[in-house]
PALO-333219 format. One record per atom (N, C-alpha, C): z, y, x. Coordinates in steps of 0.2 Angstrom, whole numbers, plus 2048, in hexadecimal, padded with zeros to 3 digits. Layout:
N
ZYX ...
//
This chain:
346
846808747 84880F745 84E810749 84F81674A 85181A751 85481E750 85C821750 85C826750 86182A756 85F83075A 85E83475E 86083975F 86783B761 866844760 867846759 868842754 86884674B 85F846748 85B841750 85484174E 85183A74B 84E837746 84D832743 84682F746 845829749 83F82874C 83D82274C 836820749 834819746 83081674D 835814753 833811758 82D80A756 82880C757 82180575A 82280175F 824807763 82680176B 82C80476E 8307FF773 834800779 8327FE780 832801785 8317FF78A 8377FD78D 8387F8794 83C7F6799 83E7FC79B 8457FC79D 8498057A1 8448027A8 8438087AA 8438087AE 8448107B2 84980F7B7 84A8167BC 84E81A7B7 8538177B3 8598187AD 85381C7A7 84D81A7A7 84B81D7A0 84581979B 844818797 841813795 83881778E 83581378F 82F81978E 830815785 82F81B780 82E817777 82A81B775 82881676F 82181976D 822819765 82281F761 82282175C 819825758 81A823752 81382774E 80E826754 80E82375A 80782375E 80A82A765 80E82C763 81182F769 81682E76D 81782E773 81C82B779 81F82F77C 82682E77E 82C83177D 83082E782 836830785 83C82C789 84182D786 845827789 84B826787 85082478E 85582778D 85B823792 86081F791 86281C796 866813795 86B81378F 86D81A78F 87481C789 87081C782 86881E781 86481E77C 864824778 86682A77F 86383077B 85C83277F 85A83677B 85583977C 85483D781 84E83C785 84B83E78B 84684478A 841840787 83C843786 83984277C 83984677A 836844773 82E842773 82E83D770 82983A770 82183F76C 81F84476D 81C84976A 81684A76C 81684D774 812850778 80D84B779 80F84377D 80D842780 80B83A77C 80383777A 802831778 80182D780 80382E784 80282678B 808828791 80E826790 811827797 81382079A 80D81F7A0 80C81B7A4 8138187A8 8168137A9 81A8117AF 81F8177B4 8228187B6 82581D7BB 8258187C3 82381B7C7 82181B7CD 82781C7D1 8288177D7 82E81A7DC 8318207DD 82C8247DB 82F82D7DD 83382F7D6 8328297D4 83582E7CA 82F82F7C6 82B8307C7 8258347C6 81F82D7C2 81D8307BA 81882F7B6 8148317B3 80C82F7B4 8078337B2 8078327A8 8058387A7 80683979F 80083B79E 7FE839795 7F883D793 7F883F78E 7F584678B 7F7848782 7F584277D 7ED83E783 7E983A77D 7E7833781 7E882D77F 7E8827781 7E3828787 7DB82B785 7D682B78B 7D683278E 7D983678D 7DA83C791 7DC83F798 7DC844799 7E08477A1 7E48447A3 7E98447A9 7EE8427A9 7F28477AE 7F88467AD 7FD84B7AF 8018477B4 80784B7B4 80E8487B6 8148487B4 81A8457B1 8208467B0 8278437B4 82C8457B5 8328427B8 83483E7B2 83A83B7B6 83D8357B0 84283A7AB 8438427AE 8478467A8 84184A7A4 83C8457A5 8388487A0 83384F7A0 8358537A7 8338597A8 82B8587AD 82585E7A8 82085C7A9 81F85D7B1 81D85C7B6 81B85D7BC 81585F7BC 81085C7BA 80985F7B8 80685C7B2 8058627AF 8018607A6 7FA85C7A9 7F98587A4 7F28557A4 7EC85A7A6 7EA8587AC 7E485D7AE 7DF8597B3 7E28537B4 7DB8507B6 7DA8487B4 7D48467B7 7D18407B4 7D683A7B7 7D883B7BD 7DA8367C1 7E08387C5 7E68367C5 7EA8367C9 7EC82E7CC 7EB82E7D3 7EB82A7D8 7F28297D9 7F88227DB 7FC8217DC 7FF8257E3 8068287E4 80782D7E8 8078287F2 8058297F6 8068287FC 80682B802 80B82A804 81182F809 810836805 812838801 81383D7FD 80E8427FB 80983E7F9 8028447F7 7FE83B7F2 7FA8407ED 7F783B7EA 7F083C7EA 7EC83B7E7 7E483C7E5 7E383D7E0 7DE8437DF 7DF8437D7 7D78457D5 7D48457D1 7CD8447CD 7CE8477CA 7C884C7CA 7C88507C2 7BC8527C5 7BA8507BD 7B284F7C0 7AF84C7C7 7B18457C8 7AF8427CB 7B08467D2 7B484A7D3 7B584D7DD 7BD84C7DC 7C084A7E2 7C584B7E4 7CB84F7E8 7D084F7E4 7D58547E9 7DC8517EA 7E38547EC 7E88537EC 7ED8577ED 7F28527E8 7F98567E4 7FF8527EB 8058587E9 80A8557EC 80F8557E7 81484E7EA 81984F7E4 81C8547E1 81C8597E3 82085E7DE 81A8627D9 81485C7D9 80E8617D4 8088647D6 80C8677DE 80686E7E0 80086A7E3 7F986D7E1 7F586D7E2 7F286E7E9 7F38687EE 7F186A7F6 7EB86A7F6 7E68677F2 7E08697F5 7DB8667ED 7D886B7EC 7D386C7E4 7CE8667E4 7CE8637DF 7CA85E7DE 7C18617DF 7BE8637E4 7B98627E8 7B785F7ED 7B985B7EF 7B78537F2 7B384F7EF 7AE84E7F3 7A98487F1 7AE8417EF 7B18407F6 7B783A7F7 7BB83B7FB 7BF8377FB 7C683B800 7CB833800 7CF834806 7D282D806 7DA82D805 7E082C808 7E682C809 7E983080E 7EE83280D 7F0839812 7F5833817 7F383481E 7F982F820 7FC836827 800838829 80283D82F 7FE84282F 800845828 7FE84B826 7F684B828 7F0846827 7EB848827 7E8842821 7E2844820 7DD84081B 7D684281C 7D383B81D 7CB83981E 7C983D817 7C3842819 7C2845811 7B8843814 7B684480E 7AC84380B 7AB847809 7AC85080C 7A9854806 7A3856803 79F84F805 798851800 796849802 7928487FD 7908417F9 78A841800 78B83A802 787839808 78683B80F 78D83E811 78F844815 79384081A 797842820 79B83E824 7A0840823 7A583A825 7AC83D822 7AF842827 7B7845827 7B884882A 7C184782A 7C584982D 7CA84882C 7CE85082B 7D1852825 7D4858825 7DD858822 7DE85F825 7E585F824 7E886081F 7EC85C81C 7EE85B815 7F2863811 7F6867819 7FA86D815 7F5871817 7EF87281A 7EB87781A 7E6874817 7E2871816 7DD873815 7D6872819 7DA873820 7D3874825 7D286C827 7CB86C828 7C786682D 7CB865834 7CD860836 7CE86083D 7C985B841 7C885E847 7C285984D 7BA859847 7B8860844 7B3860841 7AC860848 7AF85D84B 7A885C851 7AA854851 7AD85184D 7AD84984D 7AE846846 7A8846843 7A684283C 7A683B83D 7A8837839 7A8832838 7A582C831 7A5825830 7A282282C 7A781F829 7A9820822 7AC81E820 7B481E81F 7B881A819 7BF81E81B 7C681D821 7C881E822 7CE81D828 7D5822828 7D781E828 7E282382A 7E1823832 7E6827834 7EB828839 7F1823838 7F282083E 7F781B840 7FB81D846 801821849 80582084C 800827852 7FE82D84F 7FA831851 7F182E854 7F0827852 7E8825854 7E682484D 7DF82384E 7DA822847 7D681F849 7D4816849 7CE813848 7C7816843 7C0818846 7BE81B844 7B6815844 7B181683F 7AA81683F 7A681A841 7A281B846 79D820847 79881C84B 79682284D 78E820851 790823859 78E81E85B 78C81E864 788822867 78782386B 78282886E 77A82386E 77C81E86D 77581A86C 77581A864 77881C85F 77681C859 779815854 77B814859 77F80C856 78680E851 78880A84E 78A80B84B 79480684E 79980A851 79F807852 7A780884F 7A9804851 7B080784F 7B480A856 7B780F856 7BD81185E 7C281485A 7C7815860 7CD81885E 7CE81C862 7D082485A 7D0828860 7D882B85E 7DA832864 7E0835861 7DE83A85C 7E283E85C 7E1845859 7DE84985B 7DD84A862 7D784F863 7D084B862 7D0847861 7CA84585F 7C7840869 7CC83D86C 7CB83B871 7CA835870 7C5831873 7C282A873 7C5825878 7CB822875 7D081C877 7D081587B 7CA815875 7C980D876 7C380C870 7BE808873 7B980886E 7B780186D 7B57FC86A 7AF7F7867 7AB7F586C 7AB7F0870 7A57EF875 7A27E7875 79E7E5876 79B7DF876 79E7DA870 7A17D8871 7A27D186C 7A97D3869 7AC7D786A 7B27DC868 7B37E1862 7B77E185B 7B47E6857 7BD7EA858 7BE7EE85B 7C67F1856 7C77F184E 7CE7ED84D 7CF7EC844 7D37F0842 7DB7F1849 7DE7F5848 7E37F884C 7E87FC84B 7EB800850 7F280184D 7F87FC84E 7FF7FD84B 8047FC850 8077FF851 80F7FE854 80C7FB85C 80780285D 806800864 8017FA867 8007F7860 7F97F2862 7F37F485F 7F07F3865 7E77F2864 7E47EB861 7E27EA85B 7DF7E3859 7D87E3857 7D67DC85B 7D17DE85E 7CB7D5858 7C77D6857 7C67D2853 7BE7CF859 7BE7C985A 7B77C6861 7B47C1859 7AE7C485B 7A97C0859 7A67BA85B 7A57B585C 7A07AF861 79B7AD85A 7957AC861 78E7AB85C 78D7A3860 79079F85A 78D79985A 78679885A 783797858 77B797856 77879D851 77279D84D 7707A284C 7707A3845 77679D843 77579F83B 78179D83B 78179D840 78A79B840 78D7A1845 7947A4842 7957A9848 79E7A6846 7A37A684B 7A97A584A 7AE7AA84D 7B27AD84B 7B77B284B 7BF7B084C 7C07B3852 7C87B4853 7CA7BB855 7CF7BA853 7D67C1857 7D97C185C 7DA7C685E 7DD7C9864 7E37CE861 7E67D1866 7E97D6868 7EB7D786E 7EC7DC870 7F27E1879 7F37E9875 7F77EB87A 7F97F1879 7F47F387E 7F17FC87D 7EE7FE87E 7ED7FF884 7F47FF888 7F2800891 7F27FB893 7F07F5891 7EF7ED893 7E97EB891 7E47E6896 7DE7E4897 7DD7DE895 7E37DB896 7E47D3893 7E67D288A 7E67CD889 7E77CC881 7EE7CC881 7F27CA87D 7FA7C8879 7F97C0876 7F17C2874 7F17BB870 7EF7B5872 7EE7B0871 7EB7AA876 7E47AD877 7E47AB87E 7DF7B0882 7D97AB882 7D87A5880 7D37A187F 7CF7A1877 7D479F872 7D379E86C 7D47A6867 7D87A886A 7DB7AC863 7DF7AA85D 7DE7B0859 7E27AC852 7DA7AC84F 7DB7A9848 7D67A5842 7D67AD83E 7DD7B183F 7DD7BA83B 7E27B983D 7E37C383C 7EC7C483D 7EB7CB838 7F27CE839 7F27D3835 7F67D7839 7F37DF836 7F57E383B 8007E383A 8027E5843 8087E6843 80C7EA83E 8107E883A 8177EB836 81D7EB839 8217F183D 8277ED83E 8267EA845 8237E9847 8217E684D 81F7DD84D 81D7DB846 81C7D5844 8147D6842 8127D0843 80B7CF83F 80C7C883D 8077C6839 8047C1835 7FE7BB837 8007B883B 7F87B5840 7F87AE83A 7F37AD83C 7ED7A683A 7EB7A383E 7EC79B83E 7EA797845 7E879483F 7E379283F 7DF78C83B 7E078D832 7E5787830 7E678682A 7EE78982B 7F278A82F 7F978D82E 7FB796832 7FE79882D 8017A0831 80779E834 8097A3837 80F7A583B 80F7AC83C 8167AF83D 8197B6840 8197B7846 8177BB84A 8167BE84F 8187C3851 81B7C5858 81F7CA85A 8187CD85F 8197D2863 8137DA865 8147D386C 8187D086C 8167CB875 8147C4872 8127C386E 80E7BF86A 8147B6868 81A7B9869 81E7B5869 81F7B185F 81D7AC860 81D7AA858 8267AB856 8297AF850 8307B0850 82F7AD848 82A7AA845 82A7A483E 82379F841 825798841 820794842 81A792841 817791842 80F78F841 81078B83D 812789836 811784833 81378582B 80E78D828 80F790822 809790820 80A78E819 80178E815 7FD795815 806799812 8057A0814 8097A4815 80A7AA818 80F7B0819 80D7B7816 8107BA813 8107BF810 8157C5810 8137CA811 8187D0810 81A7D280A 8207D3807 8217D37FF 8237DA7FD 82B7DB801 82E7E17FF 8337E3805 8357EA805 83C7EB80B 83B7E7811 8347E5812 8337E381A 8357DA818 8357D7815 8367D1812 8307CD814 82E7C6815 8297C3815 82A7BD811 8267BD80C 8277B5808 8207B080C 8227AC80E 8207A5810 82079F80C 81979E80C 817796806 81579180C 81A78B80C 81978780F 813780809 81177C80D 80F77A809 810777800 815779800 8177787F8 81D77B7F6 81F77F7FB 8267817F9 82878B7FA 82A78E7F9 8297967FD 831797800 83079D802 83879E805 8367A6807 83B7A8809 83C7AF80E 83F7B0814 8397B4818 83D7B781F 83D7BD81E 8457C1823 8437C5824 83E7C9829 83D7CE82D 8367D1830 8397CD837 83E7CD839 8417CB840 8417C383F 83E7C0839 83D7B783A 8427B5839 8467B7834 84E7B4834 84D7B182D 84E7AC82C 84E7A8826 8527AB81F 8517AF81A 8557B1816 8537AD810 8507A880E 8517A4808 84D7A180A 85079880A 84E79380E 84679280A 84378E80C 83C78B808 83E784804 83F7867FE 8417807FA 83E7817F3 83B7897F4 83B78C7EB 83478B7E9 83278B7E3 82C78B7E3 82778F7DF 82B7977DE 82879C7DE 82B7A07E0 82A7A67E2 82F7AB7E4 82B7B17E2 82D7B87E0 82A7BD7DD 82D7C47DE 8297C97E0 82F7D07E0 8317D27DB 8357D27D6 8387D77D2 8397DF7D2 83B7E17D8 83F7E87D8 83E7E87E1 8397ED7E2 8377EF7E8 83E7F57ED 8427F97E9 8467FD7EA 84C7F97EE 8517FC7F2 8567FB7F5 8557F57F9 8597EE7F9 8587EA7FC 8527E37F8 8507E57F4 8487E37EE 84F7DD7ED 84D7DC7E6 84E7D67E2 8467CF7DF 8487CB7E1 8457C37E1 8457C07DC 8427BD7D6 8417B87D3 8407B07D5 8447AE7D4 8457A77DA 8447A07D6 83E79E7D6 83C7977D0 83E7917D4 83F78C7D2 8427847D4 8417807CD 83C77E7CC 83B7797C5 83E77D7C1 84177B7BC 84077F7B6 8477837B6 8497867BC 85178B7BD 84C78F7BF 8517957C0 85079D7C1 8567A17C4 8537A47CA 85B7A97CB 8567AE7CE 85C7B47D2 8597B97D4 85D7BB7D9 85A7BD7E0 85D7C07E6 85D7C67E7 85F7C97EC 85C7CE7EF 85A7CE7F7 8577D17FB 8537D37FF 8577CC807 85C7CD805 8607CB80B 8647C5809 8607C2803 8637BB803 8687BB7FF 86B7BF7FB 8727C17F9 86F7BC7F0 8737B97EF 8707B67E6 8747BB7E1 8707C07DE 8717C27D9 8737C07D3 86E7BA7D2 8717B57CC 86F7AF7CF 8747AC7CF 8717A37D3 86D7A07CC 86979D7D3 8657997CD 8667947C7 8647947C1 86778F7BE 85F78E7B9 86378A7B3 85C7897AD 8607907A9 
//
């Protein structure tokens, strides 16, 4: 029992603050509160307010399996429950469902495009891959207009914009089915040829995935990459890598056999070839699992917490991210740059 404001209230649950507000649940309806423990939001309106998102922002509903809306952490509605599905926001537009078609909201609520979409993908440089009819080719259209851009170039399936280019599915003029890259005007860059598929297109490289056909029941696969106006590879030009992942930051992720390593765009290894595994976490961060131990780099291969630990976990994505940091049965927490928050102890 709670009291609030001169208001009496037979709290069932408290949630973790989070974003200085914390969600309660009273008689079955949910409500906020702030870190002082006044009242935010009276718990009346709304039975489900979901977690609040990096933008502030959480989806709410009148009734457990109903509509869903939006509110900020001051509690103020942004949009009342009005469709079936609200998608997580990225690069500041989200997806939203209402009868099975789709459309999208921008953070301040408005409705950029009405949910009449067969399917529709993610907005990346003001454009998104849209399906406006079930069995249809995709198309790519302008998120603040509305309109189709390059509708004389349909496509199979879905695809972003990366750095002004679009790796695409279509058909060839023989009817084949490829991937190429094009720009914005809908110009054909770089295509898919013989034993060659494009995987991706980041910070200037071209990654190129070669098939070999061992026998007629064995086929084996490596990696490449070059930048665009280069003929030759970056990668070892014999073997390849075992997988890589597209460039972040000017770094990627290769596999040689059974170990990773960090790669720079001149294929210069800047963390060694001898990680179980490598992984990107948070704030451009990479944890790394040695065969029994984990640790962290930052994006330029600099050691920020040795490999000794033997779990490591994100916490708090924001500012410089916060680490939960295991070693047999102690516990401490860092943040992003190595700094110990709380040294480890039992």
């Amino acid at each position: 029992m709670i009291l609030m404001e001169k208001q009496l209230f037979l709290l069932n649950s408290l949630c973790d603050f989070d974003q200085g507000v914390s969600r309660i649940v009273a008689a079955r309806k949910t409500g906020l509160i702030d870190s002082t423990g006044n009242l935010v939001l009276e718990p009346k309106a709304y039975e489900l307010i979901l977690p609040f998102d990096e933008n502030g922002l959480a989806k709410v509903a009148y009734k457990q399996f109903g509509q869903f809306g939006l509110i900020n952490t001051e509690g103020q509605e942004i949009i009342p429950p009005s469709y079936d599905e609200i998608d997580p926001f990225y690069n500041g537009f989200a997806r939203v469902q209402k009868l099975k078609r789709y459309g999208f909201i921008s953070l301040s609520g408005e409705e950029m495009t009405p949910p009449k979409l067969y399917d529709a993908y993610k907005v990346s440089e003001g454009k998104v891959a849209v399906q406006p009819l079930q069995g249809g080719p995709w198309y790519f259209m302008d998120i603040m207009t509305g309109e189709i851009i390059n509708g004389d170039l349909p496509f199979l399936g879905k695809a972003m914009y990366s750095e002004g280019k679009t790796i695409l599915r279509h058909k060839n003029e023989n009817d084949f089915i490829i991937k190429s890259l094009f720009n914005e005007k809908g110009d054909t860059i770089a295509s898919s040829h013989s034993n060659f598929e494009i995987i991706f297109y980041k910070d200037g490289m071209l990654g190129l995935k070669e098939t070999k056909i061992i026998s007629a029941d064995r086929k084996t696969y490596h990696y490449h990459f070059r930048a665009l106006d280069e003929k030759r590879f970056r990668s070892p030009p014999r073997i390849g890598y075992t997988n890589m992942s597209p460039f972040l930051d000017g770094v990627s992720v290769i596999r040689m056999g059974k170990n990773c390593a960090m790669i720079n765009t001149d294929a210069n290894q800047i963390v060694a070839l001898k990680y179980k595994g490598i992984k990107r976490v948070s704030e451009g961060n990479y944890k790394a699992v040695p065969a029994s131990f984990s640790g962290l780099f930052s994006p330029d291969g600099k050691m920020v917490l040795k490999d000794e630990y033997d779990l490591i976990n994100v916490k708090f994505q924001s500012g410089n991210g916060i680490y939960a940091v295991e070693k047999g049965d102690q516990l401490g927490y860092v943040d992003g740059k190595g700094n110990w928050l709380w040294e480890i102890r039992r």
